[in-house]
C-alpha positions as CSV (number, residue, x, y, z in Angstrom):
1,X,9.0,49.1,91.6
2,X,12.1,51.3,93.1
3,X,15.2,50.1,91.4
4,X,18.8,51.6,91.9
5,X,21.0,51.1,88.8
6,X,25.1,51.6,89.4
7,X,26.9,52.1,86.2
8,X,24.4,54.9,85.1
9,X,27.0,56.7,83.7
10,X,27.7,54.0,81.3
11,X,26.5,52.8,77.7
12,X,24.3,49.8,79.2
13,X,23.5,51.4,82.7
14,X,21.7,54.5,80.8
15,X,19.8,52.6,79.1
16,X,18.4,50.3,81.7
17,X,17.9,53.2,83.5
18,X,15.1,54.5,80.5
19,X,14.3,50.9,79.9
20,X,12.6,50.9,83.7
21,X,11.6,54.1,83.4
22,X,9.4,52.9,79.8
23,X,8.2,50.5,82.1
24,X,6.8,52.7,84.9
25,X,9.3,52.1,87.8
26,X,10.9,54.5,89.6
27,X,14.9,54.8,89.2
28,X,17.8,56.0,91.6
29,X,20.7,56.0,89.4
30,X,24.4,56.4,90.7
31,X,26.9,57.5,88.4
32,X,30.9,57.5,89.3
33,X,32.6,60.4,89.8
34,X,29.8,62.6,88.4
35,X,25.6,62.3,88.9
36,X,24.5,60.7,85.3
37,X,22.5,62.8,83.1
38,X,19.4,60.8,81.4
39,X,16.2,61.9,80.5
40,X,13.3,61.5,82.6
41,X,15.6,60.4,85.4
42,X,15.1,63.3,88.8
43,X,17.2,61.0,90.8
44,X,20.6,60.5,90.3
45,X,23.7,60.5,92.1
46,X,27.6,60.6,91.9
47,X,28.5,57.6,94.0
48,X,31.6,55.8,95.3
49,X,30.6,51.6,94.9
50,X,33.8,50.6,96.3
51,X,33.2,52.7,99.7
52,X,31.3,49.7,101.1
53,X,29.9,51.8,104.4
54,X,28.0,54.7,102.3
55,X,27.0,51.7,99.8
56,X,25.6,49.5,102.7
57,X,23.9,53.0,104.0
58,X,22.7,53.9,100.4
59,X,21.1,50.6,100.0
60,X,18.9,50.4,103.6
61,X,17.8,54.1,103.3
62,X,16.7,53.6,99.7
63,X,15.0,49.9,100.4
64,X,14.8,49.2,96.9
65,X,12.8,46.1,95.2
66,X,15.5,45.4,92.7
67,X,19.3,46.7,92.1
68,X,20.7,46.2,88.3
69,X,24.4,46.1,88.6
70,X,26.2,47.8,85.6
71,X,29.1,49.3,87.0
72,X,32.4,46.9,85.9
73,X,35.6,47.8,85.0
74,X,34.4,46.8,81.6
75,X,37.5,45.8,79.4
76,X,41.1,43.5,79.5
77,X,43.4,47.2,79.1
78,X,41.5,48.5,81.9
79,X,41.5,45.3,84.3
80,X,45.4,45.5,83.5
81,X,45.7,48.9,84.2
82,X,44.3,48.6,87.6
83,X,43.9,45.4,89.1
84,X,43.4,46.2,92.8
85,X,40.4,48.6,91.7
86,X,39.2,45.7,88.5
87,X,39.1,43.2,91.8
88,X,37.1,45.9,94.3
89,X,34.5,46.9,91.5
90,X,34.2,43.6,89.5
91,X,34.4,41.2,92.1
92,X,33.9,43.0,95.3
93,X,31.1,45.4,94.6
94,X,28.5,42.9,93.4
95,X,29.3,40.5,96.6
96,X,28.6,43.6,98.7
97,X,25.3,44.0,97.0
98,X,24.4,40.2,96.9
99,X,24.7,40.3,100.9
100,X,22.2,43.5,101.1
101,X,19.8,42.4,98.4
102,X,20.0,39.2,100.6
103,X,19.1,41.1,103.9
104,X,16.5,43.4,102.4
105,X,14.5,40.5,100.1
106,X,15.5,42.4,97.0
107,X,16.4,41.0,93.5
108,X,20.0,41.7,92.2
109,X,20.4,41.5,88.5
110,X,24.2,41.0,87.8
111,X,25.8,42.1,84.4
112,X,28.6,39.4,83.7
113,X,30.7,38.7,80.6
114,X,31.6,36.2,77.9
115,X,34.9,36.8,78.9
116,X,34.3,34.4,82.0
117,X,35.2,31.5,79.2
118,X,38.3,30.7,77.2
119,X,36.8,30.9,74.0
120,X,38.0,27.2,72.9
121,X,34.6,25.1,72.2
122,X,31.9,27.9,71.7
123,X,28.2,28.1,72.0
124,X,28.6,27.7,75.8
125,X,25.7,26.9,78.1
126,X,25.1,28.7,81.4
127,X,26.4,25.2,83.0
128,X,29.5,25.2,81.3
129,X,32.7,25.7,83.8
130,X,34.1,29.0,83.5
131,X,37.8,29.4,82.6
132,X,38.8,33.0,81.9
133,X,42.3,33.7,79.6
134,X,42.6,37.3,81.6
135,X,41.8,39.6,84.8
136,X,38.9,40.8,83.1
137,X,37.3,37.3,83.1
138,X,38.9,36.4,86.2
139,X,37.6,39.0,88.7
140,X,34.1,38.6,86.6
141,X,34.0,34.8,87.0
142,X,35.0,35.2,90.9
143,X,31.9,37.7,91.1
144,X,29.3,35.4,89.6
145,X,30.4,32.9,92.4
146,X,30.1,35.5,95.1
147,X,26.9,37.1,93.7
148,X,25.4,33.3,93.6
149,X,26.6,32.1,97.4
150,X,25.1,35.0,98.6
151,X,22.0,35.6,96.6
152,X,21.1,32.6,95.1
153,X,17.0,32.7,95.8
154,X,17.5,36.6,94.9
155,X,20.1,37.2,92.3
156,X,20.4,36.8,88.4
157,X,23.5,36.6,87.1
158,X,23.4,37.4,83.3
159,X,26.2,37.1,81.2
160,X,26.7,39.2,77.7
161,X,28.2,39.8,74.8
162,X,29.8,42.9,73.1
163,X,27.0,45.6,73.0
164,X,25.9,47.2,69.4
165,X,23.9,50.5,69.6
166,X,23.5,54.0,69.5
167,X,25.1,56.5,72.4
168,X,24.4,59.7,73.1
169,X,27.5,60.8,71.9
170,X,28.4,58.4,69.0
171,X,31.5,56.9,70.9
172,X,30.4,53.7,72.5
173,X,28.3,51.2,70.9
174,X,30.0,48.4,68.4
175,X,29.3,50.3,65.0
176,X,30.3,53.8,66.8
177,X,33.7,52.2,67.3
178,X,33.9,51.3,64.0
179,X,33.3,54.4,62.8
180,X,35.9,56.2,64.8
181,X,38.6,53.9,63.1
182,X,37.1,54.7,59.4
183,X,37.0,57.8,59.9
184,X,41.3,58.3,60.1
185,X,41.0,56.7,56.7
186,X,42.8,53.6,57.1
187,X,41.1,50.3,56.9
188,X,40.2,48.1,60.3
189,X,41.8,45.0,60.3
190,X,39.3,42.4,61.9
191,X,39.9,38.9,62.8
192,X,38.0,36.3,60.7
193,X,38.1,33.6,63.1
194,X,37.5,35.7,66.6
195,X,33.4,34.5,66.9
196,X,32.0,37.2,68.8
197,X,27.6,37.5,69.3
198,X,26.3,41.3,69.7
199,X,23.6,42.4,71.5
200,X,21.4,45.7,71.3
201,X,22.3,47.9,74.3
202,X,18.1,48.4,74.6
203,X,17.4,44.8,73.8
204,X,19.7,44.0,76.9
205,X,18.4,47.0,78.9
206,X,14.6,45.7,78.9
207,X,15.8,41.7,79.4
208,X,17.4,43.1,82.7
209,X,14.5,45.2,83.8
210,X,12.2,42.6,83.1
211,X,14.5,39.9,85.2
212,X,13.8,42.3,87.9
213,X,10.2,42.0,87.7
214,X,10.7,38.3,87.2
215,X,10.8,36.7,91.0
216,X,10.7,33.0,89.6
217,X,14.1,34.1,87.4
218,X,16.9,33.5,89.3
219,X,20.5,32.1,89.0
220,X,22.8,32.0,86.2
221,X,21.8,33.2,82.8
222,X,23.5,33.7,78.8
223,X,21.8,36.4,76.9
224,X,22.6,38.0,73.7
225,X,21.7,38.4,69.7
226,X,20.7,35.2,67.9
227,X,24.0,35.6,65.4
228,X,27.5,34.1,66.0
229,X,29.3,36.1,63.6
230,X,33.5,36.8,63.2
231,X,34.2,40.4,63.7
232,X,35.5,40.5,60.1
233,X,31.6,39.6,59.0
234,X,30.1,41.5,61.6
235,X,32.7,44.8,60.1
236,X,31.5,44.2,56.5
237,X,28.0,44.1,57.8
238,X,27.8,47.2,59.5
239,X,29.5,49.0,56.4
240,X,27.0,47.6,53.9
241,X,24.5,48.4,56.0
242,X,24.9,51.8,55.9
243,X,25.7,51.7,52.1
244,X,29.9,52.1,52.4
245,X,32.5,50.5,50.9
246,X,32.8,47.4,53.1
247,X,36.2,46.1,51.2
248,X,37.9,49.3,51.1
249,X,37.0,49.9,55.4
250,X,37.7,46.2,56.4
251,X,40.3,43.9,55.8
252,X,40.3,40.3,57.3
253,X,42.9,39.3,59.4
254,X,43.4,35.7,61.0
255,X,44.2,35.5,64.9
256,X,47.9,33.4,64.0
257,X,49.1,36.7,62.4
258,X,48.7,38.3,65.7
259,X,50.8,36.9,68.2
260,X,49.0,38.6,71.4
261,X,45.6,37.0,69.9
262,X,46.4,34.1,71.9
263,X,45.8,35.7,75.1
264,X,42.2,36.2,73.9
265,X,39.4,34.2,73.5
266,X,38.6,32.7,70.3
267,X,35.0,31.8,70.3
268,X,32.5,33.4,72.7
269,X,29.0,32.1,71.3
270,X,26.6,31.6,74.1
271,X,23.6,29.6,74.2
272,X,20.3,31.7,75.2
273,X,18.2,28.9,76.4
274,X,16.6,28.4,79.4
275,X,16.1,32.1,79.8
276,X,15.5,32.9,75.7
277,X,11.7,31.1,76.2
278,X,11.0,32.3,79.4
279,X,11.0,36.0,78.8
280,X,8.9,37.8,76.8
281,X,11.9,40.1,75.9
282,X,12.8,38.6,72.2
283,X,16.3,37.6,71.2
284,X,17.3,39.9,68.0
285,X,18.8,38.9,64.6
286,X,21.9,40.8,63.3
287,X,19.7,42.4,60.7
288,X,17.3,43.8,63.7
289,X,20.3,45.1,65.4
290,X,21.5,46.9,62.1
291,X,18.3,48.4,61.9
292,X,17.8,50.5,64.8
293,X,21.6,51.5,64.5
294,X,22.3,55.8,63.3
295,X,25.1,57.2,62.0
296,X,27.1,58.0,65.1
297,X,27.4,62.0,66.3
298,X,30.6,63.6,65.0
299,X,30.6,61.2,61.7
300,X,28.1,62.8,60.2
301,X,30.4,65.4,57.4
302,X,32.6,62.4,57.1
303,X,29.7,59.7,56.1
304,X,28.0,62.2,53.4
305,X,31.2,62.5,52.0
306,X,31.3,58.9,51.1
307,X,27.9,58.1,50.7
308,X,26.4,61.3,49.4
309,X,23.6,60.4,51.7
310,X,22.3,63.3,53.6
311,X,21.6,62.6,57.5
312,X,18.7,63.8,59.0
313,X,18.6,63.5,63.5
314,X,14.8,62.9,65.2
315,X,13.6,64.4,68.1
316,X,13.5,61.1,70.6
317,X,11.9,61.5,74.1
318,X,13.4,64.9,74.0
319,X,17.0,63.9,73.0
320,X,18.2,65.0,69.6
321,X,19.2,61.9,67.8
């Protein structure tokens, strides 16, 4: 199968890209402002997704069977920051590729967001009305509509959670960020009542992949770990996990002694079913998350300091880890 995957560049769009490549298919992937480099991968471009002329002429020369669709403007700052570009590459970007994977009779897997809900009841279904607190969930909820009207027999829309993994260069996943904020030696205030569910950035890689090879799995999808956890749990967690001082790193911190918590959603748990027992992708425990999870690069001096543990990298598919 020929896939193109936009967002290369990024944490999840690497990692779909190996995830199809584990699986035999053959990958364009298209980067930003610079080609991505990922193992195994010969093609791969620097592209432009919001130049809707070379994007329509990139998609009919390359024909592909399936496009995954990381690319995002993937945070509220950013969103913020920049809301003409947040509404071209979150909202107008995936329509453009709905209406060509619509012409050509290819599948169009769609990354959405938790965001698109306002955090109020929790454990939300895919039928559940979207009702977004920020841009970030706004131009996101507006693409899922978009991606849907247009592709509806082709597309997949799959809405996430906050990604946990490892990165090639220790900065990105959940437990990477933690890291990054222990490291300056002052402890991470996390909110005990903010109910967030991670997912493992190569547990969500093959789920996408295998959408695409999945005709029968269209429309709106929820997919994540099986835990609902408060980031003040899943803080400790990660630190005992990895043998640290989980008081000392992380304090707890309630959402009413943060006035600008209100902007943001309180409880994204998402239901996994229809799709959980249709794929044969499994849903992962917090604990199976934790356990495919490295000491980041770059905390390595810092983390034998305080464990007296010494870390040892693997050679992985030809990437020191």
């Amino acid at each position: 199968m020929k896939l193109v995957v936009t967002g290369a560049s990024g944490f999840l769009g690497r990692e779909v890209c190996l995830a199809a490549l584990r699986r035999g298919h053959d990958v364009l992937a298209l980067g930003g402002a610079r080609a991505p480099t990922i193992p195994g991968v010969v093609r791969a471009r620097a592209f432009d997704l919001c130049d809707e002329a070379a994007l329509e002429a990139l998609v009919l020369e390359e024909f592909p069977h399936a496009v995954v669709h990381c690319a995002a403007l993937p945070t509220i700052e950013t969103c913020l920051a920049e809301p003409e570009r947040a509404n071209k590459l979150n909202t107008g970007v995936p329509k453009k590729l709905a209406q060509l994977c619509f012409h050509l009779g290819a599948k169009l897997v769609h990354m959405s967001t938790d965001n698109v809900f306002d955090g109020v009841a929790g454990a939300y279904q895919p039928t559940d009305r979207p009702a977004p607190l920020n841009l970030y969930g706004e131009t996101k909820a507006a693409a899922e509509v978009e991606v849907l009207r247009f592709g509806r027999e082709h597309a997949a829309v799959l809405r996430t959670s906050p990604i946990i993994g490892n990165s090639p260069d220790g900065d990105r996943g959940l437990h990477e960020r933690l890291f990054a904020a222990w490291k300056t030696g002052r402890p991470t205030l996390l909110f005990t009542d903010e109910i967030r569910q991670p997912v493992e950035v190569t547990n969500l890689a093959d789920v996408a992949v295998e959408l695409c090879e999945r005709a029968n799995l269209t429309g709106l999808f929820h997919w994540a770990g099986c835990d609902a956890l408060s980031r003040h749990e899943i803080g400790l967690r990660v630190a005992r996990h990895f043998g640290l001082d989980a008081e000392a790193l992380v304090r707890p911190i309630a959402r009413a002694d943060v006035p600008s918590a209100a902007s943001r959603p309180r409880d994204l748990s998402l239901r996994l079913h229809p799709l959980a027992g249709k794929l044969r992708t499994p849903a992962q425990s917090f604990d199976e998350q934790l356990a495919a999870l490295r000491v980041p690069r770059g905390s390595e001096e810092w983390y034998e300091r305080q464990t007296g543990r010494k870390v040892v990298r693997r050679l992985e598919k030809g990437v020191d880890f």
